[in-house]
C-alpha positions as a printed NumPy array, in Angstrom:
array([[100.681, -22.182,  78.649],
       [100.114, -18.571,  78.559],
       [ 98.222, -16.35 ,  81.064],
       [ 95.416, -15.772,  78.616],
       [ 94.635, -19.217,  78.227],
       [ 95.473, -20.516,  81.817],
       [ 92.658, -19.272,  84.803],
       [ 94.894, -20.308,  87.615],
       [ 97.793, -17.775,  86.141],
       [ 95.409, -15.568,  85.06 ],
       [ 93.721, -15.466,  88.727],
       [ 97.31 , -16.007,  90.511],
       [100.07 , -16.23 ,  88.03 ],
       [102.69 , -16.783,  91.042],
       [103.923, -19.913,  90.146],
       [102.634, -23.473,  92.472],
       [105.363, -26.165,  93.288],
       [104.483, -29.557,  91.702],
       [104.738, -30.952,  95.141],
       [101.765, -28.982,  96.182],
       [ 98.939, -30.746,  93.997],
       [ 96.317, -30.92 ,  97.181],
       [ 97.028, -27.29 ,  97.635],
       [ 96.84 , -26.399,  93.68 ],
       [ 93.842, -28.446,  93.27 ],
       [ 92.384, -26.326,  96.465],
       [ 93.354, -23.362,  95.237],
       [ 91.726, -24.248,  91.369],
       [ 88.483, -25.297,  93.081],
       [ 88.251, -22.015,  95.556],
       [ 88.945, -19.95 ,  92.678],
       [ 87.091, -21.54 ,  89.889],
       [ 83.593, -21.176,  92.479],
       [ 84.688, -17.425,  93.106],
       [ 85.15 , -16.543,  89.392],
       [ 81.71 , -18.87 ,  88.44 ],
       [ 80.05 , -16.77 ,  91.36 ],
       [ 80.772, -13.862,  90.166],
       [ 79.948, -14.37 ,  86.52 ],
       [ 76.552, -15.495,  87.926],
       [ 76.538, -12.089,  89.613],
       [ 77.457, -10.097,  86.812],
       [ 74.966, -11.725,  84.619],
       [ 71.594, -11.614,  87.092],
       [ 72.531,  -7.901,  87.502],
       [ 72.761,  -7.553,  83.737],
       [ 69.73 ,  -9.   ,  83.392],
       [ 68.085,  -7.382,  85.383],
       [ 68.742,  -4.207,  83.727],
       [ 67.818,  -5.848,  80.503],
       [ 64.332,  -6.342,  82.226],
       [ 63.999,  -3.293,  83.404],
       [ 64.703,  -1.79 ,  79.495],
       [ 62.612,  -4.35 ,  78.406],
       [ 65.242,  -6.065,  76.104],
       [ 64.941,  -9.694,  77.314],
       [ 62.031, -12.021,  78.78 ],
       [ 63.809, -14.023,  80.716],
       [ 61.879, -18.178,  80.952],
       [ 59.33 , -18.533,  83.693],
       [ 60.09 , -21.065,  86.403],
       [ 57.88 , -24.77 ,  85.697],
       [ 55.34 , -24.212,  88.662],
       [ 51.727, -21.837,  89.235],
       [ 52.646, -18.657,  88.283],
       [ 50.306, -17.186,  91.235],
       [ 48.021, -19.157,  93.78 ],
       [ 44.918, -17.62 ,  92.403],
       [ 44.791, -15.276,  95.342],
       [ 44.424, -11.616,  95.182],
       [ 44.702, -11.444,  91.418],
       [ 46.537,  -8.487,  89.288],
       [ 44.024,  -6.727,  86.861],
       [ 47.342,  -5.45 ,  84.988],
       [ 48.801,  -9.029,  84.748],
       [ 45.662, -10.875,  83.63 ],
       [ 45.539, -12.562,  80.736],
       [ 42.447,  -9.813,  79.288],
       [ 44.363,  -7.028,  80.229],
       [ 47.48 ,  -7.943,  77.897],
       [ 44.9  ,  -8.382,  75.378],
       [ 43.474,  -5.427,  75.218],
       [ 46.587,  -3.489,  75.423],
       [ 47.127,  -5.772,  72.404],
       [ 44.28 ,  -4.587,  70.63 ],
       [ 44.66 ,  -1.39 ,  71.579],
       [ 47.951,  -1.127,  69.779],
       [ 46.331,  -3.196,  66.846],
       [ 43.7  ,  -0.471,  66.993],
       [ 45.907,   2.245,  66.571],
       [ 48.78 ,   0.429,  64.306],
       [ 47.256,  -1.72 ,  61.45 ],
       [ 43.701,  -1.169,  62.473],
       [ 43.84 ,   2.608,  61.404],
       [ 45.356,   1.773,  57.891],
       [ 42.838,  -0.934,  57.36 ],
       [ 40.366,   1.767,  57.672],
       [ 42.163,   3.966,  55.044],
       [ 42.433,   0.481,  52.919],
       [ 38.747,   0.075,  53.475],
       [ 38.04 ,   3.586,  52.316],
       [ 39.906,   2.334,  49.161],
       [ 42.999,   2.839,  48.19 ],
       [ 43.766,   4.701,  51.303],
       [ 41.054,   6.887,  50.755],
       [ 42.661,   8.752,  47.594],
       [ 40.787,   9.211,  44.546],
       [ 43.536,   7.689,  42.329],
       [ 44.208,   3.857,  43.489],
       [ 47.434,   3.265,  41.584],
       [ 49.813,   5.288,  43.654],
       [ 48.75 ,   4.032,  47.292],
       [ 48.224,   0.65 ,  45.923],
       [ 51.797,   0.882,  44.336],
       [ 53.058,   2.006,  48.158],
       [ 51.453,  -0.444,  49.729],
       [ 52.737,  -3.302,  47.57 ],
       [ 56.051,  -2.329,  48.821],
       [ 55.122,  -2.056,  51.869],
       [ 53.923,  -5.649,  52.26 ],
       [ 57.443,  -6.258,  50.435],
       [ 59.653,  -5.296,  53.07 ],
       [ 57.033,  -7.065,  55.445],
       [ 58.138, -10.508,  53.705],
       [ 61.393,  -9.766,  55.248],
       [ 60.763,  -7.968,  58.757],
       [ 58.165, -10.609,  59.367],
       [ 60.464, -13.666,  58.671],
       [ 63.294, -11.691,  60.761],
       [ 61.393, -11.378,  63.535],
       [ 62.006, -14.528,  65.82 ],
       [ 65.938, -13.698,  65.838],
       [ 64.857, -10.161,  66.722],
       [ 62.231, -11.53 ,  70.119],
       [ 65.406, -13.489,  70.896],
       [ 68.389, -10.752,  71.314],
       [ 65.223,  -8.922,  72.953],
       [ 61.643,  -9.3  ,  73.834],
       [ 57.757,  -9.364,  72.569],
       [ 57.574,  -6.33 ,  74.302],
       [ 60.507,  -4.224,  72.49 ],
       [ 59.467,  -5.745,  69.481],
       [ 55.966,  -4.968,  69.705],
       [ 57.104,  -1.436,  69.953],
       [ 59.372,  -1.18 ,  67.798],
       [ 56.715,  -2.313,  64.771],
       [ 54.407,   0.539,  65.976],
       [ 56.322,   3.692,  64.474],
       [ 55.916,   3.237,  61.23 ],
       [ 52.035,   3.944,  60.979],
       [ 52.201,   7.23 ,  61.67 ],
       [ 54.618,   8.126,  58.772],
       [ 52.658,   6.286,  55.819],
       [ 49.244,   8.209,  57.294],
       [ 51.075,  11.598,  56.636],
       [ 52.142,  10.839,  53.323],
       [ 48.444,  10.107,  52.918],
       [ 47.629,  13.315,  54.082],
       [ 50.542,  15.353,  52.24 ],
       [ 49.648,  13.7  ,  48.847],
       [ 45.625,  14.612,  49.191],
       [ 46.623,  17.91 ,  49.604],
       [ 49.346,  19.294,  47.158],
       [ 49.84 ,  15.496,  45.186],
       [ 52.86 ,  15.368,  46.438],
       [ 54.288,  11.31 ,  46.271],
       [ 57.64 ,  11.044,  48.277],
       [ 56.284,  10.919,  51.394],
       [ 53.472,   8.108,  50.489],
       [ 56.791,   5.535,  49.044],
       [ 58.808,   6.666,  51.94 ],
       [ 55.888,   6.084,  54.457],
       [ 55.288,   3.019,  52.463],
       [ 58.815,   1.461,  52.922],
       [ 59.052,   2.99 ,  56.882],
       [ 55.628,   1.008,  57.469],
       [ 56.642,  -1.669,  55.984],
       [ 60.16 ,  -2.061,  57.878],
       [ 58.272,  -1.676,  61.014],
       [ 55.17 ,  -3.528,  60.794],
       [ 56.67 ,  -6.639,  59.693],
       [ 57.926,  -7.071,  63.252],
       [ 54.434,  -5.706,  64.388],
       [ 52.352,  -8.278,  62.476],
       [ 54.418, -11.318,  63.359],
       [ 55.102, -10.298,  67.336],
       [ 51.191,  -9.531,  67.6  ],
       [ 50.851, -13.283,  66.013],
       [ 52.606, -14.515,  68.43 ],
       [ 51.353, -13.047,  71.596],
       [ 47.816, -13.396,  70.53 ],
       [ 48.585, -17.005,  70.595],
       [ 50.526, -17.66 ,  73.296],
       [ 49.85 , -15.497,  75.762],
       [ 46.197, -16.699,  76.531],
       [ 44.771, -19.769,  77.93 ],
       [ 44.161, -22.863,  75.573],
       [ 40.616, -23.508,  76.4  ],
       [ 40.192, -19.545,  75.747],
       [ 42.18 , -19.044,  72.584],
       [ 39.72 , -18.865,  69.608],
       [ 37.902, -15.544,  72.368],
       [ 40.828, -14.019,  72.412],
       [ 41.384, -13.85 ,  68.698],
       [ 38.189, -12.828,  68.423],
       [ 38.991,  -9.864,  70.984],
       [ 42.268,  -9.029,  69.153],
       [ 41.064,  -8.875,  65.939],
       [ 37.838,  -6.844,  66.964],
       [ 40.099,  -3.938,  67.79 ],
       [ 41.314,  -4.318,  64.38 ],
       [ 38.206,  -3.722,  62.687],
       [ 37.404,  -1.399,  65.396],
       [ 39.982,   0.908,  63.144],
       [ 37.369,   0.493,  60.574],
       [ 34.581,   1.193,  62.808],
       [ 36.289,   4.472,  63.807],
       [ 37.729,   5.297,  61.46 ],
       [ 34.456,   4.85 ,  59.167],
       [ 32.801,   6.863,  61.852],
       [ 34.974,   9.489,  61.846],
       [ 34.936,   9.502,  57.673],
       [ 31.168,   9.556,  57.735],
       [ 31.483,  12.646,  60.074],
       [ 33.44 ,  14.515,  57.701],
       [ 32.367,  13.214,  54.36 ],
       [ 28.312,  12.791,  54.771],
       [ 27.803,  15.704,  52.457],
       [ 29.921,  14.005,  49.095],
       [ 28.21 ,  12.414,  47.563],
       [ 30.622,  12.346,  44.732],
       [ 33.703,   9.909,  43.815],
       [ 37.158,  11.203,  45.01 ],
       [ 39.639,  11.503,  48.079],
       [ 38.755,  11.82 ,  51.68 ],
       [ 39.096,  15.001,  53.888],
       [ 42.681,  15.802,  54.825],
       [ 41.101,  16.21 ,  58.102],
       [ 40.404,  12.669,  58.147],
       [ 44.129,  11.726,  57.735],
       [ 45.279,  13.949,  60.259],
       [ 43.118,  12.376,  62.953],
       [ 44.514,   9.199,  62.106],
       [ 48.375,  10.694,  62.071],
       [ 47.539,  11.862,  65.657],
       [ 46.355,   8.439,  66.812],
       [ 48.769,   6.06 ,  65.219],
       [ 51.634,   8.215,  67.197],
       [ 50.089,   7.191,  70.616],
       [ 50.754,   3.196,  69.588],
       [ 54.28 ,   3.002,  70.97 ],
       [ 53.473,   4.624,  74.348],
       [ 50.275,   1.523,  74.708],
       [ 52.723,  -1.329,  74.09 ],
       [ 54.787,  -0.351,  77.005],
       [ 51.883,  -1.491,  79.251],
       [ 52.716,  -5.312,  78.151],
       [ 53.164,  -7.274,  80.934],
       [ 56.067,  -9.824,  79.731],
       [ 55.742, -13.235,  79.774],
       [ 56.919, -14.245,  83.047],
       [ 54.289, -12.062,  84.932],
       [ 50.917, -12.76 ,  83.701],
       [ 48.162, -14.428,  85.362],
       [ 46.54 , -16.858,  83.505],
       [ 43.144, -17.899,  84.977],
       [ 44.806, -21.414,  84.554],
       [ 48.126, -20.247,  86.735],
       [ 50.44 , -21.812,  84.226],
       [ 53.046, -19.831,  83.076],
       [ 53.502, -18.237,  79.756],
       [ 56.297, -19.518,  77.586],
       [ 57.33 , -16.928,  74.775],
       [ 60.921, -16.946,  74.642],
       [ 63.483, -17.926,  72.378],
       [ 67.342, -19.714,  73.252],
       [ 69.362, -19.955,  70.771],
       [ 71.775, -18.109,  68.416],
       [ 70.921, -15.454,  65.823],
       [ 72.209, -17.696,  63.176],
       [ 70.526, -20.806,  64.661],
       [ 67.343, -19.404,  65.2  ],
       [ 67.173, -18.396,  61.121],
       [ 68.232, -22.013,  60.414],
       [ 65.488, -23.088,  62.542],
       [ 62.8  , -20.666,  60.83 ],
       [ 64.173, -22.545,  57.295],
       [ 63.372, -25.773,  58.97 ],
       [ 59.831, -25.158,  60.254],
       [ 58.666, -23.306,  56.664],
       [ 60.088, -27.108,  55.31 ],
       [ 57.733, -29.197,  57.352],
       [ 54.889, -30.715,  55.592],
       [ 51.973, -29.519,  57.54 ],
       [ 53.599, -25.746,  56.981],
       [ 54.306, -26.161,  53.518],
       [ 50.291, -27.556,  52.887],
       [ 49.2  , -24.503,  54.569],
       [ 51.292, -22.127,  52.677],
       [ 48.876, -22.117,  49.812],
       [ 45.712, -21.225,  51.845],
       [ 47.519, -18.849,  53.858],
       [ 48.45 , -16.663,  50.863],
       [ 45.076, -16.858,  49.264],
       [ 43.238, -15.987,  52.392],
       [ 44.668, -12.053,  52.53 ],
       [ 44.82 , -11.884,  48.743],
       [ 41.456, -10.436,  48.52 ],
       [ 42.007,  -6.941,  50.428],
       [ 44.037,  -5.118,  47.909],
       [ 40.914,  -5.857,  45.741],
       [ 38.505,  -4.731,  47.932],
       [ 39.589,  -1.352,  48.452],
       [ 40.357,  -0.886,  44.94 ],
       [ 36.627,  -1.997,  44.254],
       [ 35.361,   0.36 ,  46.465],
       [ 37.547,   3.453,  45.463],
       [ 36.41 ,   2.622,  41.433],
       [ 32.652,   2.457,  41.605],
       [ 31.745,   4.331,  44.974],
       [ 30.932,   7.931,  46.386],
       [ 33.253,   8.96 ,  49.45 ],
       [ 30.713,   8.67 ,  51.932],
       [ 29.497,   5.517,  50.49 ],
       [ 33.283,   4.187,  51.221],
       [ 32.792,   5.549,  54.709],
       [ 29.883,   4.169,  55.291],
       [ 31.212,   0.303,  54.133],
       [ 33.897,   1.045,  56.354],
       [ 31.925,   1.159,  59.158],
       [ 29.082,  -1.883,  58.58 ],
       [ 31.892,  -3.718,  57.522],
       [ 33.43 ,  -3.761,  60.808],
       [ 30.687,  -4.322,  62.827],
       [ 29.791,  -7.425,  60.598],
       [ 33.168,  -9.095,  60.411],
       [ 33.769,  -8.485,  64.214],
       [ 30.15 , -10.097,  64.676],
       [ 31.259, -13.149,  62.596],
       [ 34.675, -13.375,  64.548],
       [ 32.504, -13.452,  67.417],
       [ 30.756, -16.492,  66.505],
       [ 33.632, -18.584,  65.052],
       [ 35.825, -17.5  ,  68.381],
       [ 32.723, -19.187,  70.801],
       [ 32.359, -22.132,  68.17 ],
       [ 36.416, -22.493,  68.178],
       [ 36.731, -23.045,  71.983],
       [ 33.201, -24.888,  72.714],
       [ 34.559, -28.026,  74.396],
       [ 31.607, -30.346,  73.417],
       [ 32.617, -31.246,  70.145],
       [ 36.242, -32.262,  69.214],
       [ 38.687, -29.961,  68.   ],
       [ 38.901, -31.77 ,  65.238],
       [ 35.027, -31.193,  64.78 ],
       [ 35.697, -27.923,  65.098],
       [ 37.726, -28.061,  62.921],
       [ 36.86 , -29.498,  59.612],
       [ 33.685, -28.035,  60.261],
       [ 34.546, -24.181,  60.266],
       [ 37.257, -25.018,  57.364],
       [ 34.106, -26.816,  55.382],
       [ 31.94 , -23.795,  55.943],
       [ 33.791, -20.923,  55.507],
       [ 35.236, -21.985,  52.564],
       [ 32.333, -23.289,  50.832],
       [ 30.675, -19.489,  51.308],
       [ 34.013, -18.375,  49.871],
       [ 33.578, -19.738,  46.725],
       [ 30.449, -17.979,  46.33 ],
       [ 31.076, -14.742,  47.023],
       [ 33.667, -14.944,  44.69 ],
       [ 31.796, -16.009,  42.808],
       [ 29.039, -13.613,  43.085],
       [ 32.055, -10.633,  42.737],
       [ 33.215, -11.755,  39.748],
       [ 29.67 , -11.476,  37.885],
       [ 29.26 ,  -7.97 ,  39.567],
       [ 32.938,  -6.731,  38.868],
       [ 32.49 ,  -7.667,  35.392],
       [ 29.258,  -6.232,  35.073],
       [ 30.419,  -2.763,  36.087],
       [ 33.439,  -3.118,  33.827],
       [ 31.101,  -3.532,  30.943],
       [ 28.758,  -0.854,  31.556],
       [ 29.287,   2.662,  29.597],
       [ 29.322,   5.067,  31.404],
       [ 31.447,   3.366,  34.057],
       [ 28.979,   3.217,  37.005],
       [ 29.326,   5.246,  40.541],
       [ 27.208,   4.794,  43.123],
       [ 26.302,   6.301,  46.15 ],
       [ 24.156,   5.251,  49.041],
       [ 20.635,   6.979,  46.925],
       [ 21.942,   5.403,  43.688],
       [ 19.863,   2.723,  41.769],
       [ 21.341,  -0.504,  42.536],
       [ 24.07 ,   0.305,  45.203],
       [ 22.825,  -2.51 ,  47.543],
       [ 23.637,  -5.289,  44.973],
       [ 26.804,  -4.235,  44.544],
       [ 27.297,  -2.615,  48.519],
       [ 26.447,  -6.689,  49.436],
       [ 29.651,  -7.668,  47.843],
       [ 31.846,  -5.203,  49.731],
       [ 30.437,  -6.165,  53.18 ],
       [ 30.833, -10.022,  52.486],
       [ 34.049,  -9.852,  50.83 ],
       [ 34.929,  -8.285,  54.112],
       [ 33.265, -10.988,  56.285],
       [ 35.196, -13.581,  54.409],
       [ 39.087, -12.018,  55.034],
       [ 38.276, -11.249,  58.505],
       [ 37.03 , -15.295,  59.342],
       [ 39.761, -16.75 ,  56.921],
       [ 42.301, -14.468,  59.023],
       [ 40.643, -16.012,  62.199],
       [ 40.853, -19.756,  61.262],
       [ 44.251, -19.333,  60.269],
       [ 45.6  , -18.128,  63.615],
       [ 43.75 , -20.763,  65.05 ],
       [ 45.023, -23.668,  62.879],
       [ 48.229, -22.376,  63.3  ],
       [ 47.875, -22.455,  67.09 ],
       [ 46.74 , -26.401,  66.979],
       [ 49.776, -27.422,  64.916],
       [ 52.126, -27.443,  67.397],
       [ 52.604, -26.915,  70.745],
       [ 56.218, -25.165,  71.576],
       [ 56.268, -22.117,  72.515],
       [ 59.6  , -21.28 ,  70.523],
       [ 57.731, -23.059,  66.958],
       [ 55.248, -20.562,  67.966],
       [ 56.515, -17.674,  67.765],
       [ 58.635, -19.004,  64.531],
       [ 55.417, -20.05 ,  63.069],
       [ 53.589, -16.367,  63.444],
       [ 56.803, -15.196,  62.056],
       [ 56.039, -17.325,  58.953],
       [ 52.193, -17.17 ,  58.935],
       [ 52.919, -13.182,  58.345],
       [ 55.22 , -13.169,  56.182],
       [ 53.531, -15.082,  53.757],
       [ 50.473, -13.372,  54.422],
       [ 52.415, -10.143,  53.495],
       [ 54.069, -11.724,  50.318],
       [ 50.598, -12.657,  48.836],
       [ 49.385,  -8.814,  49.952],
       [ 52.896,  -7.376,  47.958],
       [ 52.107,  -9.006,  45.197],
       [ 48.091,  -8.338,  45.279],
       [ 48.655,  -4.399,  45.495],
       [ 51.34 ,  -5.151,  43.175],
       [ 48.527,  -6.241,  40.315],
       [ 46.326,  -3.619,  41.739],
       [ 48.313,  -0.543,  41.011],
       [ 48.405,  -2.141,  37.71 ],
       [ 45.507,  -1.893,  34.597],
       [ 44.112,  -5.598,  35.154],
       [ 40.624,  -5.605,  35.172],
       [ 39.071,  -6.003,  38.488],
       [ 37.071,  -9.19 ,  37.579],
       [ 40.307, -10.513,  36.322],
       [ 41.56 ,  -9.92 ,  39.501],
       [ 39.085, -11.443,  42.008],
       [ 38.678, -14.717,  39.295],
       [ 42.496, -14.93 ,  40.389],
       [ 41.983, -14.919,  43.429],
       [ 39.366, -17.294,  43.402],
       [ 41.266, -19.947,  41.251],
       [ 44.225, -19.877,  43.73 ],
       [ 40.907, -20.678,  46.349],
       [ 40.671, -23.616,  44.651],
       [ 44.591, -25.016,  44.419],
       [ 44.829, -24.01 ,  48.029],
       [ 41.947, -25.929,  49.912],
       [ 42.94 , -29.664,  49.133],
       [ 46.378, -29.217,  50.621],
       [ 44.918, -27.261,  53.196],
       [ 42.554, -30.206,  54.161],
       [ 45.335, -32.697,  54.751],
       [ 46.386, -30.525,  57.612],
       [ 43.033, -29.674,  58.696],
       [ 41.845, -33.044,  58.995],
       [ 44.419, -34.108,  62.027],
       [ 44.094, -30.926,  63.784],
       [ 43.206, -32.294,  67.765],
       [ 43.98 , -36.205,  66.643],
       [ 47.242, -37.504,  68.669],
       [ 49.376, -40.288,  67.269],
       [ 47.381, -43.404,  69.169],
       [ 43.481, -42.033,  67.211],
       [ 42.582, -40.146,  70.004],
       [ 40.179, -37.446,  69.502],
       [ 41.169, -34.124,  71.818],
       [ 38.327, -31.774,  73.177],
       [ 41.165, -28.88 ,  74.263],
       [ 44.732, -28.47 ,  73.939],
       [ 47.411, -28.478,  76.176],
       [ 48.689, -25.518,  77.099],
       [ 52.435, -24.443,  75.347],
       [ 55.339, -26.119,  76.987],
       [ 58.541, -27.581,  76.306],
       [ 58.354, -31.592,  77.109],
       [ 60.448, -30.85 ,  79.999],
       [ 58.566, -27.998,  81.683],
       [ 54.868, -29.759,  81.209],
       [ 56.205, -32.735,  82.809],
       [ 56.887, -30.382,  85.92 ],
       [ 53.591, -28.498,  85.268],
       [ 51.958, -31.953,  85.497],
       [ 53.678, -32.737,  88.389],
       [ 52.407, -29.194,  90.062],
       [ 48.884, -30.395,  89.465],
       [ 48.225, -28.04 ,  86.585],
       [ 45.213, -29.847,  84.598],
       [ 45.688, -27.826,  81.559],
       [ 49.541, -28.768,  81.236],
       [ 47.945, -32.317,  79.621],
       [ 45.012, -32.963,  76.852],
       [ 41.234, -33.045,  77.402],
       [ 39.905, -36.148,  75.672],
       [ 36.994, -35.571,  77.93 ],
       [ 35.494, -32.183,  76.915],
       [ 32.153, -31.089,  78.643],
       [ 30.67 , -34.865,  79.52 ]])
């Protein structure tokens, strides 16, 4: 046997006489711990200096992360959320307020809404990718790593309102797109996971207030510079740069993540949001949750439910003033945050079932779906037919009919978004599924965007459009329910009041065992 494939040569290759076997198998067993040892060695101080780059998160120990003494306002559970937000805020928050504008603010729809359908394209793939990428690193790289393309895709905004000049809007396009892919689905994830189960639905509603708070300044700050047009047409370049300036602060706010290991949940149970296995594995695993049937029935919702903002913008930038825009930008977000509010308190009160819960915000919110569709299809087509084609500004005849649609079209994609992080929350709970099913969540979510912007940079006839939208509403609630139904219903019947919190089997057995309540089910609730 060679040295290369013999350790005792390759450690001593001096040769051992047979009649020695004690001493050989001494000498095997001293030198196999020494060379173990020092592997160990090697690989704690490589990992710590992975840790320290923030490139890996290594798995919490089964046991209270802290004795609920002396807490850490940086490791709390609402600090990582609002350092969550924050970067929401400044990331995808700031170009849903150009998106709210319409069309990115520009006076001609089909180029931005041509940029933006590849920009959810590439999101399809980043999104999907993401899960291998969390495990070679972390949620923290990765979180920063989707916050620098933003800032690009804002200046090609501002570069094409002032000299029409489109390179920079398709190469901002595709940079977003590479970037926020990973953005969107690591976001998912830790919005998810990092919070305590009985808190959950709040801190969605938290998260996804910062989003619309990129609305709310951003319609703010449109308002302030656009009050006086009252005509149809692009935004101020000054607008765009503000948002340019913002966006580049994003990557600097994600490096005050706290990883996994280190938070302090109220509940002291450790935060699992790590991934072990392969590259190659992991993708093999993503193939494998997309085929399971409760995924595949809430494919079809998931799509529809973020089809409807391509339209809305486009609506917007078609039959209203610039400072009509800016204003919708702004009472939009302070409605839809408002209505995430109250689904987030309804989500996590313990009296009812989660099942309740369930079926019951499913049941509403899509039932008031179906009318404001309908109710923008009538308008949309109404406009269409009118000669002259209509614009309308705030002192306009008849803006509030058609201002109403705008601000509940907006209510209705920010709840659907909601209930959909929550329902995917409820499906499962492993913390690695997790993370693969935020992965999937956004990518589909950006594959029904692509291909919405896609027919909106087109000549299709908004009503067309939204009476799309609204049939694929009603192919995509029936498999939808099957799902929704079982949500908080264990195999024996039983009816849950809260989850347990995300675990591997393993690991909640020892959380169990550590007297962590929230490591099992509440079939109790608040009796």
């Amino acid at each position: 046997m060679s040295d290369k494939l013999n350790p005792i040569a390759a450690v001593n290759p001096s040769p051992v006489d047979d009649s020695s076997s004690n001493d050989n198998k001494s000498l095997t067993s001293s030198t196999d711990v020494h060379a173990t040892t020092l592997k160990s060695q090697e690989a704690k101080s490589k990992l710590t200096l992975l840790e320290i780059l923030g490139l890996r998160d290594p798995k919490p120990e089964a046991r209270p992360v802290w004795d609920g003494k002396n807490p850490s306002w940086f490791r709390s559970t609402f600090f990582q959320i609002t350092v969550l937000g924050a970067c929401s805020f400044l990331s995808p928050g700031l170009w849903g307020a150009t998106a709210a504008l319409g069309a990115g603010g520009s006076q001609d729809p089909s180029t931005v809404n041509a940029a933006n359908s590849l920009t959810f394209g590439l999101m399809v793939l980043t999104s999907l990718f993401t899960s291998s990428l969390i495990n070679v690193t972390s949620v923290k790289f990765a979180l920063m790593l989707g916050t620098l393309g933003y800032a690009p895709y804002a200046a090609g905004l501002y570069l094409n309102s002032v000299n029409q000049s489109q390179w920079l809007v398709i190469l901002g396009a595709g940079l977003c797109g590479t970037s926020a892919g990973t953005f969107w689905a690591t976001e998912g994830a830790i919005a998810l996971g990092y919070p305590e189960r009985l808190k959950q639905a709040r801190y969605i509603s938290y998260w996804l207030m910062f989003r619309v708070l990129g609305q709310l300044l951003g319609g703010i700050i449109n308002l302030a510079l656009n009050y006086h047009d009252a005509e149809k047409g692009s935004i101020s370049t000054n607008t765009y740069l503000v948002f340019v300036i913002l966006q580049c602060l994003a990557p600097f706010c994600a490096m005050l993540l706290s990883p996994p290991h280190m938070v302090q949940r109220s509940d002291k149970t450790p935060v699992y949001l790590h991934i072990e296995s392969s590259t190659k594995r992991e993708l093999k695993l993503i193939w494998k949750t997309i085929c399971k049937p409760q995924v595949l029935m809430l494919l079809p919702i998931i799509w529809q439910s973020t089809w409807s903002e391509a339209l809305i913008g486009t609506y917007a930038a078609n039959y209203f003033t610039v400072r009509s825009r800016a204003l919708g930008s702004l009472l939009s977000a302070i409605t839809a945050s408002l209505s995430n509010y109250i689904l987030g308190f309804f989500l996590d009160w313990k009296k009812p079932t989660i099942n309740t819960r369930a079926k019951s915000s499913f049941i509403v919110i899509y039932t008031l779906q179906a009318a404001w569709w309908a109710w923008a299809i009538y308008i949309m087509h109404e406009y269409h037919t009118t000669v002259p084609k209509p614009t309308f500004d705030w002192t306009t005849p008849g803006y509030g009919k058609g201002f109403g649609v705008y601000i509940f079209l907006q209510i209705g994609f920010n709840v659907m978004y909601e209930l959909n992080y929550w329902i995917i929350g409820n499906i499962s709970d492993d913390p690695s599924e997790l993370i693969r099913l935020a992965s999937i969540l956004r990518g589909v979510e950006s594959a029904g965007q692509c291909v919405s912007y896609g027919i909106n940079s087109t000549s299709w006839r908004l009503d067309a459009v939204a009476s799309l939208n609204m049939a694929q509403w009603a192919v995509s609630i029936m498999p939808a329910w099957f799902v929704i139904r079982k949500i908080g219903v264990l195999d024996d019947g039983t009816k849950i009041h809260e989850a347990r919190t995300y675990a591997e089997e393993g690991d909640r057995q020892k959380l169990k065992h550590a007297g962590l309540k929230t490591a099992d089910y509440d079939s109790k609730g608040d009796e």
